[in-house]
C-alpha positions as CSV (number, residue, x, y, z in Angstrom):
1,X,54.9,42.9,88.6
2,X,55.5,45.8,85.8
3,X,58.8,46.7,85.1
4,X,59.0,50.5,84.3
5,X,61.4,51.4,81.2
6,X,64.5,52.4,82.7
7,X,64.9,48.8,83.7
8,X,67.4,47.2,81.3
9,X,66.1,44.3,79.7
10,X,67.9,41.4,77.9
11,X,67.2,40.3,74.3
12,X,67.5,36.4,73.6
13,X,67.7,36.1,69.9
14,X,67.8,32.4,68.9
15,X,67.5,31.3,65.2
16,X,64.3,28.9,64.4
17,X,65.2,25.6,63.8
18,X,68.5,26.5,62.9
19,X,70.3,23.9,60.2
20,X,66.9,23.1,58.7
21,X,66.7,27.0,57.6
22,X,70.6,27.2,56.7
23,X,69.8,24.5,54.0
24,X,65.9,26.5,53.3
25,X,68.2,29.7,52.4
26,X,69.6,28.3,49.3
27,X,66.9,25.8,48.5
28,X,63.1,27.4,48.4
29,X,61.4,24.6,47.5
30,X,62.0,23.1,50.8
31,X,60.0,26.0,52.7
32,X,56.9,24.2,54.1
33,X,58.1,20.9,53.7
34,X,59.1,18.8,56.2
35,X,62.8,18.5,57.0
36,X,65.7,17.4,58.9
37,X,69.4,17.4,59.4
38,X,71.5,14.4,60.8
39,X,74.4,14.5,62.6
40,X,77.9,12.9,62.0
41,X,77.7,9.5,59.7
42,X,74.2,10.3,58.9
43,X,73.3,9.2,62.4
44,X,70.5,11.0,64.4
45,X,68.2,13.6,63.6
46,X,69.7,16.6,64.9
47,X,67.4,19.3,63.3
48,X,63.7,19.8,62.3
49,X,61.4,21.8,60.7
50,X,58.0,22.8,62.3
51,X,56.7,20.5,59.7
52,X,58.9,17.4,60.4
53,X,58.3,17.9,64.4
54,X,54.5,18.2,62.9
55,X,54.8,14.2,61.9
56,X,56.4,13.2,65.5
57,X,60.1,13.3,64.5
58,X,61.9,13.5,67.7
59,X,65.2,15.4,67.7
60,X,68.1,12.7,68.5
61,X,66.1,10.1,66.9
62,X,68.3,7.3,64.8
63,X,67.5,8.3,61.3
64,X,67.3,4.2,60.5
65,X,64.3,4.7,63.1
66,X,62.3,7.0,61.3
67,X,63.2,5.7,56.9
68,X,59.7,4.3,56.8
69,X,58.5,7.8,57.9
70,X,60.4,9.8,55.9
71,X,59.7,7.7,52.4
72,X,55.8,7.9,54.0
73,X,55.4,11.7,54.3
74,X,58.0,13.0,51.6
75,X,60.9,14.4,54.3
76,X,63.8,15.7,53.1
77,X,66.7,14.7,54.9
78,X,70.3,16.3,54.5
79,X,73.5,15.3,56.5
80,X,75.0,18.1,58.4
81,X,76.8,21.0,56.6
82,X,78.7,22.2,59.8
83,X,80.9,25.0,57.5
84,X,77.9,26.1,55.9
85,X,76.1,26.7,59.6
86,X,78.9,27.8,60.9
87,X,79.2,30.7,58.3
88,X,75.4,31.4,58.1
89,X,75.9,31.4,62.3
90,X,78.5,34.3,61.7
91,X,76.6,36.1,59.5
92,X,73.5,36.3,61.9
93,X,76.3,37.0,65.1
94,X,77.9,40.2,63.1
95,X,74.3,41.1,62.2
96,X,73.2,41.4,65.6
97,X,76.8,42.8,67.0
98,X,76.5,46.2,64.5
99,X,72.8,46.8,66.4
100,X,73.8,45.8,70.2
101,X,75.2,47.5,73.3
102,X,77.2,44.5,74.4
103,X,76.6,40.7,73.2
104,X,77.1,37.2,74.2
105,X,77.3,34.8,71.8
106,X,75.9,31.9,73.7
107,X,76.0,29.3,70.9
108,X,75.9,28.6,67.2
109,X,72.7,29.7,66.7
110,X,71.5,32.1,69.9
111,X,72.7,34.9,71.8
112,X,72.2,38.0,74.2
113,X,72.0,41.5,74.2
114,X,71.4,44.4,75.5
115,X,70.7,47.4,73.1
116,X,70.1,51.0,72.6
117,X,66.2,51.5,73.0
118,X,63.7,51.4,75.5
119,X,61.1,50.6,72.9
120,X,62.0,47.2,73.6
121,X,59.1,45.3,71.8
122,X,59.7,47.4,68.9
123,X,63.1,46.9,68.4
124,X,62.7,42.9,68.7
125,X,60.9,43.2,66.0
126,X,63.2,45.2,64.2
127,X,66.0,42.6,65.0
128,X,64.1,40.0,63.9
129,X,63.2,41.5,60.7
130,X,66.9,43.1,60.0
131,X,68.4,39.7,60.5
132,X,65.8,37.7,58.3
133,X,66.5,40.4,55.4
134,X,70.4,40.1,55.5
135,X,70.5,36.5,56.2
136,X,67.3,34.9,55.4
137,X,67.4,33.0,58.8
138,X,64.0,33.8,60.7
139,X,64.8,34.1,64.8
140,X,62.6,34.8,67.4
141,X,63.0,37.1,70.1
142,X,62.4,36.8,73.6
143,X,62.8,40.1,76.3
144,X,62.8,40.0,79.6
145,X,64.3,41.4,83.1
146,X,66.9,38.7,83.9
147,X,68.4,36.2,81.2
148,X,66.4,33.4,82.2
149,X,63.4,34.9,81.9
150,X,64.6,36.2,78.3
151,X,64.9,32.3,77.8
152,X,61.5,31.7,79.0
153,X,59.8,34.8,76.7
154,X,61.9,32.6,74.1
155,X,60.5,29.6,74.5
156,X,57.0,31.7,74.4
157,X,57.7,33.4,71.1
158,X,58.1,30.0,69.5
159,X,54.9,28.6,70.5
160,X,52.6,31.3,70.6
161,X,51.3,32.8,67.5
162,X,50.0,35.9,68.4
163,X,53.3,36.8,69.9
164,X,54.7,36.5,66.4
165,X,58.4,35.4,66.8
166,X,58.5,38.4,69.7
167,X,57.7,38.5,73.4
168,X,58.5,41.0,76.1
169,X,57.6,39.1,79.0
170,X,57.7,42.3,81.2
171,X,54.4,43.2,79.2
172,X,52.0,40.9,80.0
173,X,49.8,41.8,83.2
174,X,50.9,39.2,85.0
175,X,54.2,36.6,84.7
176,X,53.0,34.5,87.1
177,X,50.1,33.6,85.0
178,X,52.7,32.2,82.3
179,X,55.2,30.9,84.7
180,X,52.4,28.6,86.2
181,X,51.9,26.9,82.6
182,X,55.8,26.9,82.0
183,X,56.9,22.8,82.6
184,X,60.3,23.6,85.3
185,X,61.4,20.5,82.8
186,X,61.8,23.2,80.3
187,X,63.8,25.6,82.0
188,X,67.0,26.8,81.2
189,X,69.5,25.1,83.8
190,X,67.0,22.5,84.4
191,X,68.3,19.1,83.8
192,X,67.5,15.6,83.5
193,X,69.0,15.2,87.2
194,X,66.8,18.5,88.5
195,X,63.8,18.1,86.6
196,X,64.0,14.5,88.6
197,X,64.5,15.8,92.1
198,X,61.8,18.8,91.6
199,X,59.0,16.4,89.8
200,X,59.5,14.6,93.4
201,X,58.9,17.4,95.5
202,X,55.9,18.2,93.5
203,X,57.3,21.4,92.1
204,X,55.5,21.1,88.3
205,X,56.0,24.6,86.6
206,X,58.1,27.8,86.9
207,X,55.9,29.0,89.0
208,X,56.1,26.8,91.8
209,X,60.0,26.6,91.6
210,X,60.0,30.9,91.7
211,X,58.2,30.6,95.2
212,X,60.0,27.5,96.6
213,X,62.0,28.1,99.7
214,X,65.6,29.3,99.0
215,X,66.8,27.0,101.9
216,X,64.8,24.1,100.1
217,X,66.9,25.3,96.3
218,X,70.1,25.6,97.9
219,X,70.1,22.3,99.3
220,X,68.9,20.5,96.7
221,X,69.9,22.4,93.6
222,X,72.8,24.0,95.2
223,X,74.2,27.7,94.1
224,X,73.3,27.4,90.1
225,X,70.2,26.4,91.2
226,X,69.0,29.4,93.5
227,X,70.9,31.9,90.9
228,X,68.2,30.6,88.4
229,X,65.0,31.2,91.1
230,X,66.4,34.2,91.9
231,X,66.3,35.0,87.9
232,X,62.9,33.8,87.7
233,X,61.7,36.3,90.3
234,X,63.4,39.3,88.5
235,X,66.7,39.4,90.5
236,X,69.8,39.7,87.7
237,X,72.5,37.0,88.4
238,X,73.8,36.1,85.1
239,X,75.2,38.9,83.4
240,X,75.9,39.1,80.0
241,X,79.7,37.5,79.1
242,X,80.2,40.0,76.4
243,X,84.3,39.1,76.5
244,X,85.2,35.6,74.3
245,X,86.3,33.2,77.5
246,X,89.4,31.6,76.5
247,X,89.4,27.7,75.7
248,X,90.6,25.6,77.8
249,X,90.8,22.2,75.9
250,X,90.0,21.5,71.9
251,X,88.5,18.1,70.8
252,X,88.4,16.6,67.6
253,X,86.7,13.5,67.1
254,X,84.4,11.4,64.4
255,X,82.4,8.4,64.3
256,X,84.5,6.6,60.7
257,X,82.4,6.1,58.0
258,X,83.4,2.4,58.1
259,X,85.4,-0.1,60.5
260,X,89.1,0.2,60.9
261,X,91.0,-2.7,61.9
262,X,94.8,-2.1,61.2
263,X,97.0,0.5,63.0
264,X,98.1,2.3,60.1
265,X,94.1,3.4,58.9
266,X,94.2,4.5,62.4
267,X,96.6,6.5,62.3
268,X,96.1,8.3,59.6
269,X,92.6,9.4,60.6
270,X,93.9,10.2,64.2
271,X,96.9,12.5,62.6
272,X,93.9,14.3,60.4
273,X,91.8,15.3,64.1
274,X,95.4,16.1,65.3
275,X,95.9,18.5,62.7
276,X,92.3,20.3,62.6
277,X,93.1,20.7,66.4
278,X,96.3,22.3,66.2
279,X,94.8,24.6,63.6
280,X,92.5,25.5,66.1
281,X,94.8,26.1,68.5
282,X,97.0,28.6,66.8
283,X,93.6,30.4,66.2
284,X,93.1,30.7,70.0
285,X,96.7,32.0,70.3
286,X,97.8,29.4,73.0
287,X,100.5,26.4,73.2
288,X,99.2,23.6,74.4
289,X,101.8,20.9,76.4
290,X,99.2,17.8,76.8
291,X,97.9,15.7,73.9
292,X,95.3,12.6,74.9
293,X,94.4,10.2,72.2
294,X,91.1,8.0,72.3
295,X,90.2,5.0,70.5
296,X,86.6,3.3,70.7
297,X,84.8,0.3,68.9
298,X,81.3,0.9,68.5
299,X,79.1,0.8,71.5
300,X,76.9,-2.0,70.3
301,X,79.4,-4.5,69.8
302,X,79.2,-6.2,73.0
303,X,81.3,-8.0,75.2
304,X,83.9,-7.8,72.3
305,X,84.0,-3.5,73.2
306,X,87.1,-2.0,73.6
307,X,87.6,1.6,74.8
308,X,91.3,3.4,75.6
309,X,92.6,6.6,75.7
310,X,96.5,7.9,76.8
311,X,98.0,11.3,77.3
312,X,101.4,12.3,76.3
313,X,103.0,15.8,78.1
314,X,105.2,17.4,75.6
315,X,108.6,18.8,77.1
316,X,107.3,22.4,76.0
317,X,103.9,23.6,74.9
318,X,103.6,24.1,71.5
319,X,101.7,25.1,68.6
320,X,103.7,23.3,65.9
321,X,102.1,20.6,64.5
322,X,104.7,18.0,63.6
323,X,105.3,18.0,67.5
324,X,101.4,16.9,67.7
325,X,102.0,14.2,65.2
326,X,105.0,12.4,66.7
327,X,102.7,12.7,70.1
328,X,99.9,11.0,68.4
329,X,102.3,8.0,67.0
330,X,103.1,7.7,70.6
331,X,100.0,7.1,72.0
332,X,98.4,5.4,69.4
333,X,101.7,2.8,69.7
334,X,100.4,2.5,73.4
335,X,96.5,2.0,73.2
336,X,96.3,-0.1,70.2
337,X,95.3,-3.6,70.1
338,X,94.7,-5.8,67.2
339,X,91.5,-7.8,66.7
340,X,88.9,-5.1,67.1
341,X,86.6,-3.4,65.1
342,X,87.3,0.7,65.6
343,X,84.7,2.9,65.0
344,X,85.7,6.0,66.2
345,X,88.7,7.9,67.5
346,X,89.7,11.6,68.7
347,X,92.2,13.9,69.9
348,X,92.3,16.8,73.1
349,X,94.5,19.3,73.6
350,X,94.5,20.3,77.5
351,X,96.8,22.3,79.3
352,X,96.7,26.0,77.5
353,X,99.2,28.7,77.9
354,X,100.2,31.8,76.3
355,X,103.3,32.3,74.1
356,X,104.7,34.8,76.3
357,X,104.2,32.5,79.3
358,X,105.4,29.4,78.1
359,X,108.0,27.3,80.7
360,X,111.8,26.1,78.7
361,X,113.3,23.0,78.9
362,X,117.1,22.5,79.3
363,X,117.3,20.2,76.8
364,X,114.4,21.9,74.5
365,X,116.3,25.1,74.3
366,X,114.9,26.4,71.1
367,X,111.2,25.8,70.8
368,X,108.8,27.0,68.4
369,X,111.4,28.9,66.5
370,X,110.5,32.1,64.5
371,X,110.9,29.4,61.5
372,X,108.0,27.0,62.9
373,X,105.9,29.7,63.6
374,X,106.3,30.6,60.0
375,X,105.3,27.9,58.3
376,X,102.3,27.4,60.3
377,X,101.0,30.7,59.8
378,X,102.1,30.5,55.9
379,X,100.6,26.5,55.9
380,X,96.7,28.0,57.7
381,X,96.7,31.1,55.6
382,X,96.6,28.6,51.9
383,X,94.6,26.3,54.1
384,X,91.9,29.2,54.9
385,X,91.8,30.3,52.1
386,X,92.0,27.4,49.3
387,X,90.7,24.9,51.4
388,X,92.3,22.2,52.8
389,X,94.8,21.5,50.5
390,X,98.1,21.6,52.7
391,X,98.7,18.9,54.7
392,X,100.8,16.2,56.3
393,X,102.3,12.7,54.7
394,X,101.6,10.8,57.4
395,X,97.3,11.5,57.2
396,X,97.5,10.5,53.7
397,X,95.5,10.3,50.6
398,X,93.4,7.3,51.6
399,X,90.7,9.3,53.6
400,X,87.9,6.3,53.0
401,X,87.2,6.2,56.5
402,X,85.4,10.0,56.7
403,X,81.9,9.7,58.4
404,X,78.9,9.6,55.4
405,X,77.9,12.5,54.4
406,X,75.8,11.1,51.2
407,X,73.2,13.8,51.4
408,X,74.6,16.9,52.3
409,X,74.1,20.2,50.9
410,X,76.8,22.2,49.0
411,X,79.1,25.0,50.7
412,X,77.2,27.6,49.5
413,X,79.6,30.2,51.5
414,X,83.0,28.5,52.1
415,X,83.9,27.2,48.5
416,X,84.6,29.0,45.0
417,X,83.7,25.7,43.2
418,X,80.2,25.4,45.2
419,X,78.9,28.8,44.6
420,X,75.2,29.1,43.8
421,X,74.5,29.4,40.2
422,X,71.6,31.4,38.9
423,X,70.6,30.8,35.5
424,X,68.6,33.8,33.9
């Protein structure tokens, strides 16, 4: 099937191998070597380069897995720079925003749109070159009807060569023909649990699922599951979710870079996540009433594993953080238990609702006063702006417990006394 023109298409622009080329931006001697970017504590491998995947790096991998492979072959490996990716990821979002109709921003490093032209292979290639030249982050770009089948002309522009970074999948004579050597594994919405259940029924490739029964997909994959064969046989279901969704819960949590064993170091590292989150909060403009605190030793440590977690509902949503903190001494007063080796602990926020909105107390008359709501915005503003330098007595100066971060990357973009320093 040929899709004339006048047929809207969506754009999928997803950035190639996203941290790896963050860290290439500001470092060109590590363009075509092989690299990649753990996670939290120096953990897994959460990133490669063509290169690294080259050498049979799997992504999720335990970096202690693969040391022998990366002294072997010369890898560079970096722990994650999330404020670095996160500000590169901005960078390439505003980038894209200034040349789009409308624009979701599906994740940190991929998003859709629909845009002005009907030239549509010409102007993927346009985006992909105007991003590279303001960012230096190369992207492909994948074009198509509906957004899955963006996803899968994605997928294609990675592979394939001769597509160079771009593919309009309406273009080639004959979808079919690619859907039948697309793996269904690899589709987007297709899980471990699908991927399972269609491998059984002996549907292998796109193909096969675009021509399976709807009866048969909305039994066994349910709604989702027929909105994404209907997608794969042109039909539009997804539209683009151009308006920011409000949260409805923030999470802050870390794997320590050691093991905690007394109340107190748990504390303080739980009161830091507690006051990230509320930071983040006031950015989303909400109160929030419920705080849950959860402790864990690590997984592997046997039949000596402990896992809790408690909520606390605060008379009145708020947004101040001292409120958060007293919650946190709370729970953490509930949960703990001596003798255990902690290695990681978190805070969630649950139960949003707008200033405006917000339900009194009779004996909370006066809550979030013009006063609190001062000092927060005065304490986030140095905060933003300074860095981190504000904070709270009962976190502390004692911070030893911070995941490992031994090999990461300066913040290029976020601090004055990392900058990049050309000598000439």
């Amino acid at each position: 099937m040929r899709y004339p023109s006048s047929v809207k298409r969506v754009f999928l622009v997803d950035c190639n191998n996203f941290f790896v080329s963050c860290e290439r931006v500001f470092n060109a001697s590590l363009v075509g070597k092989p690299v990649v970017v753990l996670s939290n504590n120096d953990g897994c491998v959460i990133s490669r380069s063509n290169e690294a995947k080259a050498l049979g790096i799997k992504m999720g991998v335990p970096a202690f897995e693969c040391e022998s492979l990366f002294k072997k072959y010369g890898v560079r490996v970096f722990s994650s720079n999330f404020a670095l990716y996160a500000d590169m990821s901005d960078r390439v979002m505003r980038t894209l925003a200034a040349e789009a109709v409308d624009i979701e921003i599906y994740s940190i490093d991929e998003a859709f749109l629909h845009v002005h032209s009907t030239e549509y292979s010409h102007y993927g290639r346009y985006l992909s070159d105007l991003v590279k030249q303001r960012t230096g982050i190369p992207v492909s770009v994948g074009i198509g009807p509906t957004k899955t089948l963006a996803k899968v002309a994605n997928v294609l522009a990675k592979k394939r060569e001769e597509y160079k970074g771009v593919f309009d999948i309406t273009e080639h004579p004959s979808i079919d023909d690619l859907l039948a050597d697309f793996p269904v594994a690899d589709l987007w919405g297709v899980g471990y649990r699908y991927t399972k259940i269609l491998l059984t029924a002996g549907i292998r490739t796109a193909r096969d699922l675009k021509y399976t029964s709807d009866e048969w997909i909305r039994k066994k994959l349910t709604r989702p599951g027929l909105k994404m064969v209907f997608e794969l046989r042109g039909i539009e279901c997804k539209k683009l979710m151009s308006e920011i969704i409000p949260k409805k819960s923030i999470t802050v949590s870390r794997s320590f870079g050691r093991i905690l064993f007394e109340r107190e170091e748990l504390l303080r590292a739980i009161a830091f996540f507690m006051v990230r989150a509320a930071e983040k909060l006031r950015k989303e403009g909400c109160l929030a009433s419920t705080v849950t605190v959860f402790i864990a030793t690590s997984y592997y440590e046997g039949h000596n594993r402990y896992v809790n977690s408690v909520s606390y509902v605060l008379p009145v949503a708020s947004a101040y953080t001292p409120d958060f903190l007293r919650a946190v001494e709370i729970c953490l007063q509930r949960i703990f238990k001596q003798g255990y080796r902690y290695k990681k602990a978190g805070v969630i926020l649950t139960n949003f609702v707008l200033p405006d909105q917000m339900q009194l107390h009779l004996f909370n008359p006066l809550p979030n006063t013009p006063k609190q709501e001062t000092l927060m915005k005065v304490c986030d503003t140095i905060n933003s702006r300074f860095g981190s330098i504000l904070s709270y007595a009962v976190v502390g100066f004692d911070q030893t417990w911070k995941a490992q971060c031994m090999k990461r990357s300066p913040h290029y973009t976020t601090s004055w006394n990392e900058l990049l320093v050309l000598e000439i």
